[in-house]
C-alpha positions in Angstrom: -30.6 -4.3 6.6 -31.1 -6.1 3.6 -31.9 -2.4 1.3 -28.1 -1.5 2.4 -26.8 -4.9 1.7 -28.0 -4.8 -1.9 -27.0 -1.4 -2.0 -23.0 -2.7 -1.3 -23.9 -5.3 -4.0 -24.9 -3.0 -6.7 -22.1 -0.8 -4.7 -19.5 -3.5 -5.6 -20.2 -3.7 -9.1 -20.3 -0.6 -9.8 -16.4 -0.6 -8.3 -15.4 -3.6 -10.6 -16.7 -1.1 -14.0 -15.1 1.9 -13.0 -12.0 0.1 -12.6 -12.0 -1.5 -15.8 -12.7 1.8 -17.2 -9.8 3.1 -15.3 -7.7 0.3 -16.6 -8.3 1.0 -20.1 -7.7 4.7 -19.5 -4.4 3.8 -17.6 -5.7 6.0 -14.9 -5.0 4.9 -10.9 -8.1 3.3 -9.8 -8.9 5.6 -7.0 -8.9 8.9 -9.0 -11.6 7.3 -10.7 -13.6 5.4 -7.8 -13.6 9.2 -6.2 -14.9 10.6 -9.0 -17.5 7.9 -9.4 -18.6 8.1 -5.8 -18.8 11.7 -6.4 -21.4 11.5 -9.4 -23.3 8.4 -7.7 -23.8 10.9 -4.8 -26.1 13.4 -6.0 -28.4 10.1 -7.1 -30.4 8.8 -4.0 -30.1 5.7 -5.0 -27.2 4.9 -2.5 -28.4 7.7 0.3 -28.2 5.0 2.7 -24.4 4.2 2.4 -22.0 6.2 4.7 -19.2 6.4 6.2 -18.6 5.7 9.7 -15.5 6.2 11.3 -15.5 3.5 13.8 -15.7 1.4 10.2 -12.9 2.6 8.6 -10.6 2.8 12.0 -11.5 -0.8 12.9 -12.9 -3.0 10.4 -10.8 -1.4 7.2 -7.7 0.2 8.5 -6.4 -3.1 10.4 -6.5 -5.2 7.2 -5.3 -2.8 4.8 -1.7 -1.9 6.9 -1.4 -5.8 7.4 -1.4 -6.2 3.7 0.6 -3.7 3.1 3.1 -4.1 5.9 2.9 -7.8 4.4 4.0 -6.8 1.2 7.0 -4.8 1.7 10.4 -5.5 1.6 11.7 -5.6 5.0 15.9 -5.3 3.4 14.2 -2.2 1.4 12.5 -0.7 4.4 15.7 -0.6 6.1 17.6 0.8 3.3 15.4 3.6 3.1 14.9 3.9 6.8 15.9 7.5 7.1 14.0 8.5 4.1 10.8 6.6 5.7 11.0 7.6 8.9 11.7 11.4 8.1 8.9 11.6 5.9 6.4 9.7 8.5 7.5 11.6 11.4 9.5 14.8 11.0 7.9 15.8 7.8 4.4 14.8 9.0 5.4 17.0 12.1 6.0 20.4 10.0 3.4 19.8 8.0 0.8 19.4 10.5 2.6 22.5 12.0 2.8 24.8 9.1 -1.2 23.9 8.2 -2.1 24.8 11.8 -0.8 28.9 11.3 -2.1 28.6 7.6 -5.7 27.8 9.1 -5.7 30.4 11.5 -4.0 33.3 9.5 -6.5 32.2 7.1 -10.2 31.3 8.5 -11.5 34.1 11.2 -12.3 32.4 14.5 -10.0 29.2 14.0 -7.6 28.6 17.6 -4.5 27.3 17.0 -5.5 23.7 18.5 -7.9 23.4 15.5 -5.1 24.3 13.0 -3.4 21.4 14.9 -6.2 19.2 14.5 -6.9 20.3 11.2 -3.6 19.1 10.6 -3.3 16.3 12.1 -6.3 15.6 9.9 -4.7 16.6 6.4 -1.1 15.6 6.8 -0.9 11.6 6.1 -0.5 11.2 1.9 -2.2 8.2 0.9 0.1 5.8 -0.5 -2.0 3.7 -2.6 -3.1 6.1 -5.2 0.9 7.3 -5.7 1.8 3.4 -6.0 -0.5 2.6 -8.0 0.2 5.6 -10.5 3.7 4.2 -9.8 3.7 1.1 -11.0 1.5 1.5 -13.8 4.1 4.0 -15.0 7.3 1.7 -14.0 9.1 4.1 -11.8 12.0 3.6 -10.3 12.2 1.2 -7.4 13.7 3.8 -4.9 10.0 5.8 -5.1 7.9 2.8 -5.3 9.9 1.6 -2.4 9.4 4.9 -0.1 6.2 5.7 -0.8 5.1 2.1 0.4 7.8 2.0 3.7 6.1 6.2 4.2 2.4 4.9 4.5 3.2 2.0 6.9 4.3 5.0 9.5 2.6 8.3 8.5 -0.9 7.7 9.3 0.0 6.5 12.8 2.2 9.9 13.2 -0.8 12.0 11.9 -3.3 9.9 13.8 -1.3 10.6 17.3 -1.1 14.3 16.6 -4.8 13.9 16.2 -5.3 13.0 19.1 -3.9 15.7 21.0 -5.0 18.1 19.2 -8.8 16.9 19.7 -8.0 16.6 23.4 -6.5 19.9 23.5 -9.7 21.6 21.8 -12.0 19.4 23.8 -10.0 20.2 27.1 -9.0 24.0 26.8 -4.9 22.6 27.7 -2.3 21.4 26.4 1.3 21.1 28.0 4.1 20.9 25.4 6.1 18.4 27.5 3.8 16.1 28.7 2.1 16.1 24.8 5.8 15.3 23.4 6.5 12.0 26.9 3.0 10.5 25.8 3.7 10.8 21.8 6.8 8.8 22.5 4.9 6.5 24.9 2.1 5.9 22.3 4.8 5.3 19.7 6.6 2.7 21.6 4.3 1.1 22.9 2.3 0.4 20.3 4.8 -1.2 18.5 5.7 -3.9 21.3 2.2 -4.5 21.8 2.2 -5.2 17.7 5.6 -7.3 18.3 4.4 -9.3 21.4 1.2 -9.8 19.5 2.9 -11.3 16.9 5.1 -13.7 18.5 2.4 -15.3 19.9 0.8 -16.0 15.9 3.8 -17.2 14.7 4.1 -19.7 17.9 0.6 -20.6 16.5 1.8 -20.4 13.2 5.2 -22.7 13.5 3.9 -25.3 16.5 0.4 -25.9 16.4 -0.9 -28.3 13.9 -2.5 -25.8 11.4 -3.7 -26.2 7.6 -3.6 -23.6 4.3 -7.4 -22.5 5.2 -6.9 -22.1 9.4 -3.4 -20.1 8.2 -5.5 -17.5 6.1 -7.9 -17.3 8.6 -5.3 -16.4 11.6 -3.8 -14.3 8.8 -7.2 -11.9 8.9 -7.4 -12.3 12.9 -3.8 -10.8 13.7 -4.3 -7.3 12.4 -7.5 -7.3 14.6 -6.0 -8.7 17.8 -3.0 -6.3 17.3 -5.2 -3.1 16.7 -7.7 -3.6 19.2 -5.4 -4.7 22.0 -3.1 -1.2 21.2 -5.7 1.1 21.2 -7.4 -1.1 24.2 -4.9 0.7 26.3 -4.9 4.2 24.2 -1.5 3.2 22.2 -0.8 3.5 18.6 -3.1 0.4 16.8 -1.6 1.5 13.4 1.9 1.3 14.9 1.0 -2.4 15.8 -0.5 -3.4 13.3 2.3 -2.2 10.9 5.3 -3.8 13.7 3.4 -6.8 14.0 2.6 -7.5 9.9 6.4 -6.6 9.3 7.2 -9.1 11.7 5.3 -12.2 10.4 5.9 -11.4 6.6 10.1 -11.6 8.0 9.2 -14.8 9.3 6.5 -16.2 6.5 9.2 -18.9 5.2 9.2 -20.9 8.4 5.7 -20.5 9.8 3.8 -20.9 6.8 3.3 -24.0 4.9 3.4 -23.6 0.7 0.0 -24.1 -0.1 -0.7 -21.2 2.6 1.8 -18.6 1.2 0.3 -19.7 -2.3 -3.9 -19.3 -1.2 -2.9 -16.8 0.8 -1.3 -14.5 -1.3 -4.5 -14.7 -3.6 -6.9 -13.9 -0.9 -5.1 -11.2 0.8 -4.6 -9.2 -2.9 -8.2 -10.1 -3.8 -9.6 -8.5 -0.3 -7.5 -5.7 -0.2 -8.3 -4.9 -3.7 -11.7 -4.9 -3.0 -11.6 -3.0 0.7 -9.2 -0.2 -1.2 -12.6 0.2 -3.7 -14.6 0.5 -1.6 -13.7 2.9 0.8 -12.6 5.3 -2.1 -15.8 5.3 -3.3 -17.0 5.8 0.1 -14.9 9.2 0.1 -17.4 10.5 -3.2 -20.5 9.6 -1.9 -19.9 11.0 1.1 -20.1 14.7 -0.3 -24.5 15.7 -0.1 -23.6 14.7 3.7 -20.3 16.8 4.2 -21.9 20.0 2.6 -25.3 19.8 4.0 -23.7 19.9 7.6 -21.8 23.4 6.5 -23.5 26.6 8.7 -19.9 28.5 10.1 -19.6 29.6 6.7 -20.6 29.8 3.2 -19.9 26.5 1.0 -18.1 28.8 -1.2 -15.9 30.0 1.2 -15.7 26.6 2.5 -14.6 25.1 -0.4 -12.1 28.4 -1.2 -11.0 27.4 2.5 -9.8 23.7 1.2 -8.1 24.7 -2.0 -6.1 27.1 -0.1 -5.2 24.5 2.6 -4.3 21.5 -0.7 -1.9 24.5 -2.0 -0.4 24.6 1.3 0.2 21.1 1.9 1.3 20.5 -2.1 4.3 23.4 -1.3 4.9 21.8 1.7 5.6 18.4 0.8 7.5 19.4 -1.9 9.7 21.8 0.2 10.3 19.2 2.6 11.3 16.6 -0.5 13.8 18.9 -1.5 14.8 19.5 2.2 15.4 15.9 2.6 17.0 15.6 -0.6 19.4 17.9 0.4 19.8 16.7 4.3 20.7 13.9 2.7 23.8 15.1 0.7 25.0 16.6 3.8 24.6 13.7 6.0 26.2 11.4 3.7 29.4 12.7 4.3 29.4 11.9 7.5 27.4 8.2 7.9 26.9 5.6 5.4 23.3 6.3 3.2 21.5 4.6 0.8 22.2 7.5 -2.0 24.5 10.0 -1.6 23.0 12.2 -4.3 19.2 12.0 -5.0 19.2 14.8 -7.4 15.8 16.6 -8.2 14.2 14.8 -10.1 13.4 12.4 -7.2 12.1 14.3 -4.8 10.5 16.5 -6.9 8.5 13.3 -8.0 8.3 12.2 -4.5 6.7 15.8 -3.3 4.3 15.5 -6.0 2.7 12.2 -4.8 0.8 13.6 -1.5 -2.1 12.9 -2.3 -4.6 12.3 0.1 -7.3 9.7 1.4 -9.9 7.9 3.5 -7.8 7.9 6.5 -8.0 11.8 6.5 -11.7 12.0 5.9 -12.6 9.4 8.5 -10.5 11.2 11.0 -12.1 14.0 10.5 -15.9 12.8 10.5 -14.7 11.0 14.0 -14.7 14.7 15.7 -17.6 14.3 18.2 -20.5 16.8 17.5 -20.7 17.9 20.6 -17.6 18.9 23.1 -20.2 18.5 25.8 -23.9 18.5 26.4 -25.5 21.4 24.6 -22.2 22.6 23.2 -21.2 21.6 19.6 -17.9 21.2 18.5 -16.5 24.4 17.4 -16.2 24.7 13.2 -16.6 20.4 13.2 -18.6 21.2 9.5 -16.3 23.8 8.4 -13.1 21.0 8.7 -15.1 18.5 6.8 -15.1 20.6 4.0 -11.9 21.5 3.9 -11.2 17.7 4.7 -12.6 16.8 1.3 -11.7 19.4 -0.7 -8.2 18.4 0.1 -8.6 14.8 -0.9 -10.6 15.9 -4.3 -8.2 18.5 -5.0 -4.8 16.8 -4.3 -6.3 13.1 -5.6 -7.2 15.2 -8.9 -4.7 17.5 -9.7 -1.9 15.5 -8.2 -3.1 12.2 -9.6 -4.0 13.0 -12.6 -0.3 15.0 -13.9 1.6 12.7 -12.0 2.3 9.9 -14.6 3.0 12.7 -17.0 5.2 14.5 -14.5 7.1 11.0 -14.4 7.4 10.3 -18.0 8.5 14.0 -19.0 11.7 14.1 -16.5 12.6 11.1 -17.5 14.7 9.5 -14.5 16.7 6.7 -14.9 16.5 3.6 -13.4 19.7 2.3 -12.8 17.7 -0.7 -10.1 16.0 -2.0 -13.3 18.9 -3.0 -15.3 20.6 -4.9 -12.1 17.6 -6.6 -11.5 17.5 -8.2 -14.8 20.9 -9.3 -14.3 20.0 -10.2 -10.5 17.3 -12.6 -11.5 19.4 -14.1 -14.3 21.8 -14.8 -11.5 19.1 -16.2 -8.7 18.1 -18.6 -11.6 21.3 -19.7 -12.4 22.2 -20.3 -8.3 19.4 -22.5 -8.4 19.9 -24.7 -11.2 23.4 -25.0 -9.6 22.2 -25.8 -7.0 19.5 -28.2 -7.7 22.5 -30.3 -10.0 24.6 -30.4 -7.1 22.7 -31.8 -5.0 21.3 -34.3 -7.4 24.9 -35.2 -8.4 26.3 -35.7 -4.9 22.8 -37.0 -3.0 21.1 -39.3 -5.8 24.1 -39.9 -8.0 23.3 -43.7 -8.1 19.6 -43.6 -8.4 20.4 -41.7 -11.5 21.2 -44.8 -13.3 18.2 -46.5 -12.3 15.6 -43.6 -12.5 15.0 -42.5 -16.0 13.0 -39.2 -14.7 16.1 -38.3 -12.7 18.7 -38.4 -15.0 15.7 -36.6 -17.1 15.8 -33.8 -14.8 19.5 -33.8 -14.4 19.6 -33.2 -18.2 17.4 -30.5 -18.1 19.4 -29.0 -15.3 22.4 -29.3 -16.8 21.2 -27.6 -20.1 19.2 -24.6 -17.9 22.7 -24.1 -15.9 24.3 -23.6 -19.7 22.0 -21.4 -21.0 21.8 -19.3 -17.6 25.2 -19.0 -17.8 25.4 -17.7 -21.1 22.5 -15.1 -20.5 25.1 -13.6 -17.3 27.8 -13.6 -18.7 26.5 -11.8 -22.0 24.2 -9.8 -20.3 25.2 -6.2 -20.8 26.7 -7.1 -24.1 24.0 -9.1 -25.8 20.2 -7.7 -26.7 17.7 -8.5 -24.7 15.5 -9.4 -27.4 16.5 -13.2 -27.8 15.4 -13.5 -24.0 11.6 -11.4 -24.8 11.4 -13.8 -27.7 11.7 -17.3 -25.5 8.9 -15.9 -23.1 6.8 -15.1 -26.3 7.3 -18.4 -27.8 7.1 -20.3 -24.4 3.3 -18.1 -23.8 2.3 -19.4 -26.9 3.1 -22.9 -25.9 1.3 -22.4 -22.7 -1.7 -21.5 -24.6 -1.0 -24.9 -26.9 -1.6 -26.7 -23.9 -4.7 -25.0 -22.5 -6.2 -25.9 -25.9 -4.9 -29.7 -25.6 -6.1 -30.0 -22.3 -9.7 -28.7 -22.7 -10.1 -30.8 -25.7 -9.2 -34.2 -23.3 -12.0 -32.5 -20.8 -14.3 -33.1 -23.9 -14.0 -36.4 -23.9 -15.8 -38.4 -21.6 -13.3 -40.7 -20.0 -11.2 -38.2 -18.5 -11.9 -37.2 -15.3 -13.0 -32.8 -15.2 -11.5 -32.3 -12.1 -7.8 -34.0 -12.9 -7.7 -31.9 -16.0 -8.1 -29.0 -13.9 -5.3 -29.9 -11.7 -3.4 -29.5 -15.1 -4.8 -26.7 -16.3 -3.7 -24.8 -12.7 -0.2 -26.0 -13.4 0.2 -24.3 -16.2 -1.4 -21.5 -15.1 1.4 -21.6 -12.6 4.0 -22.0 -14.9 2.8 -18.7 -16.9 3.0 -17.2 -13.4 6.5 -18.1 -13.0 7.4 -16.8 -17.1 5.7 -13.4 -16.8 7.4 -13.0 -13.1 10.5 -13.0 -15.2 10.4 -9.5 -17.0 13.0 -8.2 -19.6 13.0 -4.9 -21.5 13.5 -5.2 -25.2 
């Protein structure tokens, strides 16, 4: 016990370099971690580290939809519901569909329930490698948005038509209508079981008498309670967990207090940071074990097998993007959508970033050996090499051209622009606000209170310049703004330096300079929330 838990130690570190390294190459983190894992693994230094499903399914999965269901933007969710939803369901549908006649025109011996399962297996896109590439590349909202909203849903989709698939291979049956009644059961269900679970956290939340440390804690034990209890009676636990996060993050105003959303928001992107590293470098040192265990076929023909299968799913997803794309032009003629005309560059971009990831590995190393005493489970070996050769391939090829991909088509942002001017706008509603109130509520203590009419000078002089910046906005460079933040950095950094000199001096107490030194840490917070382009 204690050889593995140094092993996770070194492990860990190890995880921290390699995405430094990927930082300063501007490469997504788990391109690299993969690769890492994948070099580490033929060292048997860390032969003792593997993955076990159970491990992913329960103790990683939970946590990481919570934060990520946590994290999105319930108003954009809904505005790209059709998008979403057609990509996590439909699209996951055909693909696991088309992959299943692939597989068995393809390998000799392979049924048509393990094309299914095979899949079921393949078909979810991990979502945190195309965000990540995302962001670090500034693309538009809209794909940022969709590919977050798409990996909420898709791995419970793929995970359900898992699950049939292994029953139908395990079973020798499978009955169309009763498969399609009990995929709709698992669905619903699942999600009231995350919704009910819910409600009853935010009654704990909003009415017992709670602090910032028992909040963050209850924040970890929700994703549990909802995943175990839906999958306690053979529902969706991803579904749950993903109903029951949005649910609570709608309602995190009212049954949080400040301190918690504040603490909490650092925890929660500190352990999902570090769960996301982990299991990525789980997927590389996982290979010795994946191609030892090959005996249906060659590893060459294995591995031919896999890249065959990523082509497949690549051309899929990106048939399916332009499917949508164009599903989309159609129905808007008829009901309301979020846009009309989505072009090609979008889902060109959007068909691009399938790659794939732990969730389809440990699905696929949860296939029982045997399908009953003495017999093993047919070609088991064989799919975990395809598995992985997916997830290099795709991860690879996919990650690796995809911020080049974004930068060469070029497409505009038009979100980026208005969101400038939004946040101008926000600001200046709330130093109207905050003068309005202080006018009509405290107009008399004003007089008497030289910190108050202070503060309504500053407001008054905030409201000015905010109103100047809106109304000059798309006339006016940008560049005066850039250069306030700049200067107002620099000051920041002024009074770091002032306030570490006080903590010098021995009559001033450490941890009250502290308390100043994490308010202007706040306050840079706040500045370099407030983005412009120059």
């Amino acid at each position: 016990m204690q050889v593995i838990f140094i092993e996770y130690v070194y492990l860990i570190f190890i995880i921290i370099a390699l995405v430094m390294l990927a930082n300063k190459l501007k490469i997504a983190y788990p391109i690299v971690l993969v690769l890492g894992g994948l070099a580490l693994s033929f060292t048997k230094f860390f032969s003792n580290i593997t993955i076990d499903p159970e491990l992913i399914f329960f103790i990683f999965l939970p946590p990481l939809l919570y934060d990520a269901a946590w994290q999105t933007s319930w108003k954009e969710f809904w505005k790209w519901r059709r998008v979403i939803t057609s990509f996590a369901f439909p699209i996951v549908i055909i693909t696991s569909c088309v992959v299943a006649f692939a597989s068995t025109a393809l390998i000799p011996g392979f049924t048509l329930a393990l094309g299914f399962l095979l899949g079921g297996i393949v078909s979810p896109p991990d979502a945190i490698s195309a965000t990540t590439i995302m962001r670090q590349v500034k693309a538009p909202k809209i794909l940022v948005s969709v590919a977050e909203g798409e990996s909420l849903l898709n791995d419970a989709s793929a995970l359900i038509v898992f699950r049939f698939a292994l029953a139908a291979v395990v079973t020798g049956q499978f009955y169309f209508t009763e498969a399609v009644g009990d995929f709709f059961l698992v669905i619903i269900m699942g999600t009231l079981i995350g919704l009910a679970i819910g409600l009853i956290f935010y009654g704990i939340y909003r009415w017992l008498p709670t602090t910032p440390s028992i909040e963050i804690i209850l924040s970890f034990l929700a994703p549990y309670c909802m995943y175990y209890f839906a999958e306690r009676f053979h529902f969706s636990g991803v579904l749950a967990v993903v109903a029951g996060g949005l649910l609570l993050s709608n309602k995190r105003d009212k049954m949080l207090s400040y301190q918690g959303r504040v603490q909490g928001s650092n925890v929660w992107s500190t352990v999902g940071f570090m769960l996301n590293g982990v299991v990525f470098m789980l997927i590389g040192l996982e290979l010795p074990y994946i191609t030892n265990q090959v005996e249906e076929v060659s590893l060459g023909q294995a591995i031919w097998y896999g890249v065959v299968i990523s082509l497949v799913l690549i051309v899929t997803r990106l048939c399916s993007a332009f499917g949508a794309g164009l599903f989309t032009r159609f129905i808007g003629r008829f009901i309301t959508v979020a846009d009309r005309n989505p072009g090609w560059k979008i889902p060109f971009v959007f068909g691009w970033s399938g790659m794939r990831g732990v969730v389809s590995l440990a699905a696929a190393l949860s296939i029982p050996v045997l399908i009953q005493p003495g017999h093993p489970f047919p070609y088991r070996n064989l799919i975990l090499v395809i598995t992985f050769v997916v997830i290099l391939v795709t991860l690879v090829l996919q990650g690796l051209t995809l911020p080049w991909i974004i930068k060469k088509i070029n497409i505009e942002d038009k979100s980026a622009i208005r969101e400038q001017e939004h946040e101008l706008s926000i600001r200046k509603t709330i130093a109207e606000t905050s003068l309005r109130f202080l006018e009509q509520a405290h107009g008399k203590e004003q007089e008497l209170n030289d910190h108050l009419r202070n503060l309504s000078s500053k407001l008054r002089t905030d409201l000015t310049v905010f109103q100047k910046d809106v109304d000059d906005f798309n006339s006016v460079s940008r560049s005066v703004l850039v250069e306030y933040q700049d200067i107002y950095l620099a000051i920041l950094n002024e009074q770091r330096k002032a306030l570490h000199e006080l903590n010098h001096q021995q009559e001033y107490d450490e941890e009250l300079v502290r308390k100043y030194l994490s308010l202007v840490d706040l306050e840079e917070t706040k500045l370099r929330e407030v983005s412009y382009s120059r």
